[in-house]
N, C-alpha and C positions, 0 to 999 in steps of 0.2 A: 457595656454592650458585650455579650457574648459574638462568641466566632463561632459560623456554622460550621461544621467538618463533613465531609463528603467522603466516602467511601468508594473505590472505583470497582466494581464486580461484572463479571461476566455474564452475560445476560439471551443465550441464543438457545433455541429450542432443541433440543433433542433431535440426531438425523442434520440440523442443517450445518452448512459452512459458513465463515464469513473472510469476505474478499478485501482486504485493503492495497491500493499500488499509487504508486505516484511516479513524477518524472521530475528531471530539472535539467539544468544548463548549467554549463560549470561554464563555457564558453559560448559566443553565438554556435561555432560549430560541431561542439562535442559537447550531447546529452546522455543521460542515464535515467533507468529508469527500472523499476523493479515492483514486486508485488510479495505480499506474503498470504496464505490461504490457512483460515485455524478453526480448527473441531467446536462443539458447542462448550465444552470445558476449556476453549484458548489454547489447547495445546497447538502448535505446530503442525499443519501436514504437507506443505509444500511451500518452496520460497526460491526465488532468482531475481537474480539482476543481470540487466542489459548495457550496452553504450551505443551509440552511432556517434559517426561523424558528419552529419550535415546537418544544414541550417532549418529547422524545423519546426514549428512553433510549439509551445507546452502544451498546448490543449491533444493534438497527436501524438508526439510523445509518451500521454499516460494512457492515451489507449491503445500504445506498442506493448505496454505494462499489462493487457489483457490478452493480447493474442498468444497462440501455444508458438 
């Protein structure tokens, strides 16, 4: 049986961005959470990460990862 192999390539239109962020919980009371923003070529064009201290569920969290 062969094995398929997959290629991973970037794939975004010309002009647009693409947004990835996530959050987590190291603790119930201290989260982090960050985002990275990249060109249609995957370069890099903006990236941060946050923390808080309070008890906060993940679902808010990753959309602290959206706000400026």
């Amino acid at each position: 049986m062969q094995s398929a192999q997959h290629q991973a390539c970037w794939s975004l239109l010309i002009g647009y961005l693409k947004l990835n962020f996530d959050g987590a919980s190291i603790t119930n009371a201290f989260w982090r959470w960050g985002f990275v923003l990249r060109n249609h070529l995957g370069d890099v064009v903006l990236v941060s990460a946050k923390h808080n201290y309070s008890p906060i569920d993940a679902a808010t969290e990753e959309a602290r990862a959206c706000m400026p």
